[in-house]
DOMI-626298 format. One record per residue (C-alpha): x, y, z; residue in three letters. Coordinates in steps of 0.5 Angstrom, whole numbers, padded with zeros to 4 digits, always signed. Example, Ala and Ser with C-alpha at 12.3 -4.5 7.8 and 13.67 -1.06 7.14 Angstrom:
2
+0025-0009+0016ALA/+0027-0002+0014SER/
***
This chain:
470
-0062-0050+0045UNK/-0060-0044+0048UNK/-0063-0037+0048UNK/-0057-0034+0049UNK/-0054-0031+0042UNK/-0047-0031+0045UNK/-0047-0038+0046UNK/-0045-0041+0040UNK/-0047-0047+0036UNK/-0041-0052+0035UNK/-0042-0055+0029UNK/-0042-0048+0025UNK/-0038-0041+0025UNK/-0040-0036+0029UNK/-0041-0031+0022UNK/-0046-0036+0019UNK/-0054-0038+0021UNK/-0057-0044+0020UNK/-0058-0043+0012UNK/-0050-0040+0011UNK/-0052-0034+0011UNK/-0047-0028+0013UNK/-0048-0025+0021UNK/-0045-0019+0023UNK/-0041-0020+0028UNK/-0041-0013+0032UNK/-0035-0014+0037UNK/-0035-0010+0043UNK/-0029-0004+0045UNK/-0025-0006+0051UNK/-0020-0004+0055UNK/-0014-0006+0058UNK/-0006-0007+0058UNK/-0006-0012+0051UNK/-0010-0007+0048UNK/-0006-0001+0049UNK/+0000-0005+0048UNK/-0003-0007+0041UNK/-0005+0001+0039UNK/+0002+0002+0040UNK/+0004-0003+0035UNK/-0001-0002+0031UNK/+0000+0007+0030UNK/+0008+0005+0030UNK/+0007+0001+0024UNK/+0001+0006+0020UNK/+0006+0013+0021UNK/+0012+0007+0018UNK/+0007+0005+0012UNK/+0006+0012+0011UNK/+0012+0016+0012UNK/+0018+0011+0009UNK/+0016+0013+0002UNK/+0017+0020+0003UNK/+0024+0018+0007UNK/+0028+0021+0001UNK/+0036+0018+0002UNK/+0041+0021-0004UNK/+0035+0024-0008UNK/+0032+0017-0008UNK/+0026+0014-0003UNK/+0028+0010+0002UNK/+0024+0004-0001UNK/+0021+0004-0008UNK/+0019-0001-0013UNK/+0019+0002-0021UNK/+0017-0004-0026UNK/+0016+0001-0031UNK/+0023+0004-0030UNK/+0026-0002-0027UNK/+0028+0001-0022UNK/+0029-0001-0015UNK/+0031+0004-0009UNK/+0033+0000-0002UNK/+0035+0005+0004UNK/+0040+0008-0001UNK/+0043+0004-0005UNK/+0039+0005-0013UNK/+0039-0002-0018UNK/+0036-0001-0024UNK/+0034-0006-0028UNK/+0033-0011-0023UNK/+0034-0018-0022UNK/+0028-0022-0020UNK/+0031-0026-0015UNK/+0032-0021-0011UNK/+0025-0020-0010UNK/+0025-0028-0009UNK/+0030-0028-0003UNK/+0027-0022+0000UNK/+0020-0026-0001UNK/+0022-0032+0002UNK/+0027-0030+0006UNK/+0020-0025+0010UNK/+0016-0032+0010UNK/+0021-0036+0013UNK/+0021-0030+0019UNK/+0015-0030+0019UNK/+0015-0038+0020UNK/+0020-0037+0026UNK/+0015-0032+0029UNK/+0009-0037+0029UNK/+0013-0043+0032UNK/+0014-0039+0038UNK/+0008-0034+0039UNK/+0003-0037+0034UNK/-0001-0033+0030UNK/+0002-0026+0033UNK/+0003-0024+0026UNK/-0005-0023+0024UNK/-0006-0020+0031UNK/-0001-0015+0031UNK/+0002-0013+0024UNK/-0003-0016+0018UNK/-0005-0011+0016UNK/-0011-0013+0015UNK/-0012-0013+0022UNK/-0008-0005+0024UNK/-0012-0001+0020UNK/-0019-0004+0021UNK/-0017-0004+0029UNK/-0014+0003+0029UNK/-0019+0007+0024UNK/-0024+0003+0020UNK/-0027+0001+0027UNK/-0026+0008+0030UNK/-0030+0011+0025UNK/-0035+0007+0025UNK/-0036+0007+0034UNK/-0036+0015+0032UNK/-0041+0015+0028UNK/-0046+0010+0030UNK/-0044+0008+0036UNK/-0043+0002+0041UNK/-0043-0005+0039UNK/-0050-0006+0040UNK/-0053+0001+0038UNK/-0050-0001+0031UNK/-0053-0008+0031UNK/-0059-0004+0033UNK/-0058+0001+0026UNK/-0057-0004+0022UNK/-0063-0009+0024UNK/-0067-0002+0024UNK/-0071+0001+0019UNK/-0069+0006+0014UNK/-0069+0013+0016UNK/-0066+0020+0016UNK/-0061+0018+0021UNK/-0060+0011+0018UNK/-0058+0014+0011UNK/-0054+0021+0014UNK/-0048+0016+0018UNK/-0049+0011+0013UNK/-0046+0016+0008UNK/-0042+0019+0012UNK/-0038+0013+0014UNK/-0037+0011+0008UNK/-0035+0017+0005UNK/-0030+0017+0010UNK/-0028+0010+0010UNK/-0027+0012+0002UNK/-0023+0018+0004UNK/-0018+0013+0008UNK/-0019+0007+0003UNK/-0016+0013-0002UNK/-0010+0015+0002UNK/-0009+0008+0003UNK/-0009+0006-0004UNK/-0005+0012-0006UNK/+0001+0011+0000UNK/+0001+0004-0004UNK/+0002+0006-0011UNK/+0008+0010-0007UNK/+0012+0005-0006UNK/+0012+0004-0014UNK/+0013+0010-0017UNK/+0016+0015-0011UNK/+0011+0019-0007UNK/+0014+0026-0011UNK/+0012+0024-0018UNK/+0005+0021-0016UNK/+0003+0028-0013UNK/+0004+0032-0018UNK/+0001+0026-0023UNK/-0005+0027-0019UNK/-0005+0034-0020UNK/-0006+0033-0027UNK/-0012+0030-0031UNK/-0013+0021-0030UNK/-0013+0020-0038UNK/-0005+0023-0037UNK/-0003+0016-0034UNK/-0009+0013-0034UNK/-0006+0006-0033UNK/-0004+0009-0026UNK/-0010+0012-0024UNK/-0014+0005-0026UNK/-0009+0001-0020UNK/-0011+0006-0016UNK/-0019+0005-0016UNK/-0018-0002-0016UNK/-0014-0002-0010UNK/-0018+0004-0007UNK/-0024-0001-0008UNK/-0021-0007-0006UNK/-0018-0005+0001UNK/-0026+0000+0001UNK/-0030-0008+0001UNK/-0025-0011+0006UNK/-0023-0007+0011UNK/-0030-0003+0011UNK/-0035-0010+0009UNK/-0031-0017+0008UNK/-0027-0016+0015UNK/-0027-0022+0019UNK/-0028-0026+0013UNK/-0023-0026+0010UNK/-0018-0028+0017UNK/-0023-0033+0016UNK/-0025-0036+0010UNK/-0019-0033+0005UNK/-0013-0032+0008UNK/-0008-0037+0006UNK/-0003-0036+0012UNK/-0009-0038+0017UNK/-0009-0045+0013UNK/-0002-0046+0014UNK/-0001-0044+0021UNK/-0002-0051+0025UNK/+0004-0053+0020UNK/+0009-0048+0024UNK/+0006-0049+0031UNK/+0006-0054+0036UNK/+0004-0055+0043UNK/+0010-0051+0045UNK/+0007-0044+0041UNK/+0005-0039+0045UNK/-0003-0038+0044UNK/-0008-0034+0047UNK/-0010-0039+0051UNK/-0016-0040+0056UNK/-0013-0044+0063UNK/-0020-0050+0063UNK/-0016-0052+0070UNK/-0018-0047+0073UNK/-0024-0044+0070UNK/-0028-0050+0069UNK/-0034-0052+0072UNK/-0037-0046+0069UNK/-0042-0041+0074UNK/-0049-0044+0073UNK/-0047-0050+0071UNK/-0045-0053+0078UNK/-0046-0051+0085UNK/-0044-0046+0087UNK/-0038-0049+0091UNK/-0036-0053+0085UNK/-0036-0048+0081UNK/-0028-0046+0077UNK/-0027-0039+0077UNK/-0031-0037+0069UNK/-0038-0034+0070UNK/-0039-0035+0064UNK/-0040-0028+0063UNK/-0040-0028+0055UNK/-0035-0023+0055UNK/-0029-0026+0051UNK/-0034-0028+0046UNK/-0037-0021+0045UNK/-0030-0018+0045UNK/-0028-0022+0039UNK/-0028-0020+0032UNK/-0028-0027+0029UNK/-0033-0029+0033UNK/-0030-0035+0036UNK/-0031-0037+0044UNK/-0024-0038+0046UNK/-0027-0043+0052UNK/-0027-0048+0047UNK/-0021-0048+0045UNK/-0014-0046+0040UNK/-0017-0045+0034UNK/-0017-0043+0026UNK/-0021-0037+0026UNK/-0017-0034+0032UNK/-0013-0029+0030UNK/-0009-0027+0037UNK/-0012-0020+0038UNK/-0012-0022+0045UNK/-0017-0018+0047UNK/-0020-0023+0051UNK/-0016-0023+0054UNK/-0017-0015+0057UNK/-0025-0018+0058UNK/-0024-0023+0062UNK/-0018-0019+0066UNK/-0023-0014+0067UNK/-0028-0019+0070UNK/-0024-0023+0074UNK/-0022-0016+0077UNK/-0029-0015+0079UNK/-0029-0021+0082UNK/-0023-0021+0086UNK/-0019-0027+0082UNK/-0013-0028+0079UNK/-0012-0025+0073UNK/-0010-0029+0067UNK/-0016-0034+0067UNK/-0015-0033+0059UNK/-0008-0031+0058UNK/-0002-0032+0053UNK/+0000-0039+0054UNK/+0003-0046+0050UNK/-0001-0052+0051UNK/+0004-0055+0054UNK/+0004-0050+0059UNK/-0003-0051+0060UNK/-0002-0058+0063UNK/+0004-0057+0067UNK/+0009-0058+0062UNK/+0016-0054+0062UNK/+0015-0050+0055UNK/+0021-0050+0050UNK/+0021-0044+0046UNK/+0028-0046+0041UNK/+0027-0052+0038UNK/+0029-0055+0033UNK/+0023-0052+0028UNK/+0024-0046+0030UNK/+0031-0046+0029UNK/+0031-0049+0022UNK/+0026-0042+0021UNK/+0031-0037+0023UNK/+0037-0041+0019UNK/+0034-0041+0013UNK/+0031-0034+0014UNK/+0037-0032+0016UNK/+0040-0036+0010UNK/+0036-0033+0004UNK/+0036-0025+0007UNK/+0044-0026+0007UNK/+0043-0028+0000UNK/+0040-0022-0001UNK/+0044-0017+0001UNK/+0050-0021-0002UNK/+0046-0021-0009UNK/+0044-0013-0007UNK/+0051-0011-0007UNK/+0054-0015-0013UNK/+0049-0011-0017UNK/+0051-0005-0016UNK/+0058-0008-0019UNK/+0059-0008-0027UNK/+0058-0014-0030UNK/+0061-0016-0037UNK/+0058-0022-0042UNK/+0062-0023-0048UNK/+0058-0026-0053UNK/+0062-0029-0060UNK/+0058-0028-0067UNK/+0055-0032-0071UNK/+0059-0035-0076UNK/+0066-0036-0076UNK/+0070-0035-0070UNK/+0075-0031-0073UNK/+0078-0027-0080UNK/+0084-0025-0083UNK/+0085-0019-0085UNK/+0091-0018-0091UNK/+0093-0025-0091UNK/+0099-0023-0096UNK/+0102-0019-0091UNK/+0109-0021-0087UNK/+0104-0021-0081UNK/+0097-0021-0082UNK/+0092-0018-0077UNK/+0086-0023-0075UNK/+0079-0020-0071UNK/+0074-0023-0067UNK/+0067-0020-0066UNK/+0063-0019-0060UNK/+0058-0017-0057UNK/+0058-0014-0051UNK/+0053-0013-0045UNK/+0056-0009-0039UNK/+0050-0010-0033UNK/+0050-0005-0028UNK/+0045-0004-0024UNK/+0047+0000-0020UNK/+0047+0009-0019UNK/+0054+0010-0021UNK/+0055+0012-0028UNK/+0062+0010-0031UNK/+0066+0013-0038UNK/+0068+0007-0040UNK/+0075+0006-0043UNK/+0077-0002-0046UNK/+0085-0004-0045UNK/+0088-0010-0045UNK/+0091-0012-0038UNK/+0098-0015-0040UNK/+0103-0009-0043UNK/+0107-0014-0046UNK/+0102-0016-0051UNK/+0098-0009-0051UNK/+0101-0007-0057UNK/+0099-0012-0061UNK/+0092-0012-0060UNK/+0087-0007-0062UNK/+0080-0006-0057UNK/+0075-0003-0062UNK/+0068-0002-0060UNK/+0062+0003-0063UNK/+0063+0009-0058UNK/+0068+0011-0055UNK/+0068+0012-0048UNK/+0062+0007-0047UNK/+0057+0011-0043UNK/+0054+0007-0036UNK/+0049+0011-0035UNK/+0043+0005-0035UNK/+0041-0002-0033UNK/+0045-0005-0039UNK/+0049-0002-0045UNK/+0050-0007-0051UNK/+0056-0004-0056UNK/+0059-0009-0062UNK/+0067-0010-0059UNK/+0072-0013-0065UNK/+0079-0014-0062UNK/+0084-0013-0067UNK/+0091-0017-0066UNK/+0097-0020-0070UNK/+0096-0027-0070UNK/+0104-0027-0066UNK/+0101-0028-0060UNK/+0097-0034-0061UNK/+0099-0040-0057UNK/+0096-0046-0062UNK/+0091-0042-0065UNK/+0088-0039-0059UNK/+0090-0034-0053UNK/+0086-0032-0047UNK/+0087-0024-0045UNK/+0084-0020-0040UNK/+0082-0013-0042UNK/+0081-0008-0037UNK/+0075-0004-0036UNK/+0078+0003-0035UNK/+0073+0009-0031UNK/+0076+0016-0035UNK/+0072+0019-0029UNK/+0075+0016-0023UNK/+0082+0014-0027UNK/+0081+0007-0024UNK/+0080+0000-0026UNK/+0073-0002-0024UNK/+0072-0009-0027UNK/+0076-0014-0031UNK/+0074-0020-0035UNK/+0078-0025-0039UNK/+0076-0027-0047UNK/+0079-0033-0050UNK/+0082-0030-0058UNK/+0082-0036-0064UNK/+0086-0035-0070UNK/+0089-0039-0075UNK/+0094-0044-0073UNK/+0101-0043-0075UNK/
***
């Protein structure tokens, strides 16, 4: 077996001894173009997540999720009461982005905007190289005994890493109740909303164990989207790729004239914060960071060669291969995606439209009040529920659409007007109406529903009248 540490055993993962115990990885920092690049993403997407909550468009934030109000805030547009399938479009419609993403840059998503990934990259990691070092000084803490010096940067870390893990967490909870509101929740008691600041301690501990303990492991072990990647990809994906053609034979391993262009220098390994060996080949537990790719670079510029020995590559590419980026697999991702997400925003604008169920009572269909009279008035009794989802709110007048008949029929409800001013209002509705303008027991009526605040008609709906046959 070999006595170097980096080269790793090809029948286990590199976070696991012989036993299974759990090894710590500690990756070394590196430099470079994909690096800086990448913080770039990274700090772009953090100042979004951290900000967007508080982007406030007609009084309302940009984006928030209130269950408890049922109430839905999307770049301007207020829902209330919202229907789940929008939150299913919007869901589906993401994963099937995601999908197209996968089957032409591969597992760009874990490397460049899980979230997993941004924060422990961008601060987690950043705090933990401040205060206890580089990479092999923080392995030699941890392996060390227990001292003073241990004890103070242990503590320090994490009381930072739970100081971002609450801010994290708070953010999050802004999203569902509006950043304003939550502010000033916390400046009351946590037995005032005690239902709130109980989700906000679980999350703070979960993103606290992942981002600052779990890690890697859960990229590696937990992740559901790394189980279902190699579905999406094919041998046309991009991936980080190391080029074996050129690289191999490894230095050490031939002479030297035979030698390919790796020096076998570990370096891509020592880099990797899932502690795979890209030499060996496209992998589950590689998440695409491309920071391999800066190490080997650095490397092969030290030694005069070529960059890109490990670079951003297809496996088609890699044999020489013309590599196809839009094909069937990833086109059938866009249009479905493209599909469910048309559907969202269609199903988004016809909520903020009122909606009108009429629902006939129990009993019998009809009644006839004064039968002895020349022309005895017939009812039918409703119930009806007006939806309207939107911010917009309406006093609400009912009339019947044709004039010619208009006389003949009474519309007559609880309230009148009828006040829309939430998610759904259910009022009992009789129509009154002389049995005359019955065609064989029954007449189908448009009544209008009539805003009083803005002199129009906002919405129309047809209702089948029954009565005695004459």
């Amino acid at each position: 077996m070999s006595k170097n540490k980096f080269e790793l055993d090809p029948e286990r993962l590199a976070t696991t001894d012989e036993e299974g115990h759990r090894v710590y990885l500690y990756p070394e920092d590196v430099k470079g173009v994909w690096k800086n690049r990448r913080q770039l993403v990274y700090w772009g997407l953090i100042i979004v997540y951290l900000v967007l909550p508080w982007f406030y468009i007609n009084g309302k934030p940009a984006l928030m999720v209130n269950i408890a109000k049922r109430e839905f805030t999307f770049f301007g547009s207020t829902l209330y009461g919202v229907e789940p399938i929008l939150f299913f479009l919007l869901l589906i419609s993401g994963l099937f982005f995601i999908g197209f993403l996968t089957s032409v840059f591969g597992r760009v998503w874990c490397g460049w905007a899980c979230p997993q990934t941004v924060f422990i990259q961008s601060i987690f990691l950043k705090i933990e190289a401040w205060i206890e070092g580089k990479a092999r000084q923080r392995e030699k803490l941890d392996q060390g005994p227990v001292t003073f010096e241990k004890v103070w940067k242990k503590t320090l870390k994490w009381g930072l890493y739970t100081a971002i893990s609450l801010h994290i967490a708070h953010t999050f909870m802004g999203y569902f109740i509006g950043p304003r509101e939550l502010f000033w929740i916390t400046m009351g008691s946590p037995f005032d909303h005690f239902g709130i600041f109980t989700a906000v301690m679980i999350f703070t501990t979960i993103i606290l164990l992942d981002f600052g303990w779990f890690r890697e492991q859960f990229c590696i072990i937990a992740c559901p989207y790394g189980r279902i990647q190699s579905v999406m990809m094919d041998e046309n994906s991009l991936v980080v790729a190391y080029d074996a053609k050129r690289g191999e034979p490894r230095r050490g391993e031939v002479e030297r004239s035979q030698e390919g262009d790796c020096v076998n220098c570990y370096n891509c390994v020592k880099v990797c914060p899932t502690g795979i060996d890209i030499r060996r080949g496209t992998q589950l537990e590689c998440i695409a960071c491309t920071q391999c790719i800066d190490a080997c670079d650095d490397i092969m510029e030290r030694i005069n060669k070529p960059k890109g020995l490990i670079r951003y590559s297809s496996e088609n590419a890699l044999k020489g291969i013309k590599t196809k980026f839009l094909r069937p697999r990833s086109i059938l991702y866009m249009v479905i995606g493209t599909i469910f997400i048309s559907a969202f925003f269609y199903f988004l604008n016809a909520s903020s439209n009122l909606q009108a169920v009429f629902i006939r009572s129990n009993g019998a269909p009809f009644k006839v009040i004064d039968e002895s009279g020349v022309d005895p008035q017939v009812t039918n009794l409703f119930t009806l529920k007006v939806k309207h989802q939107g911010s917009t709110q309406y006093q609400i007048d009912l009339k019947v659409s044709d004039t010619l008949i208009s006389d003949k029929v009474q519309l007559l409800t609880s309230t009148r007007p009828l006040k829309l001013d939430r998610a759904e209002v259910q009022t009992v509705l009789i129509i009154k109406y002389s049995p005359s303008i019955l065609v064989k027991g029954g007449k189908t009526i448009k009544i209008d529903f009539y805003d009083r605040l803005t002199g129009v008609v906002v919405y129309s709906k047809e209702v089948n009248l029954v009565g005695p046959i004459r």
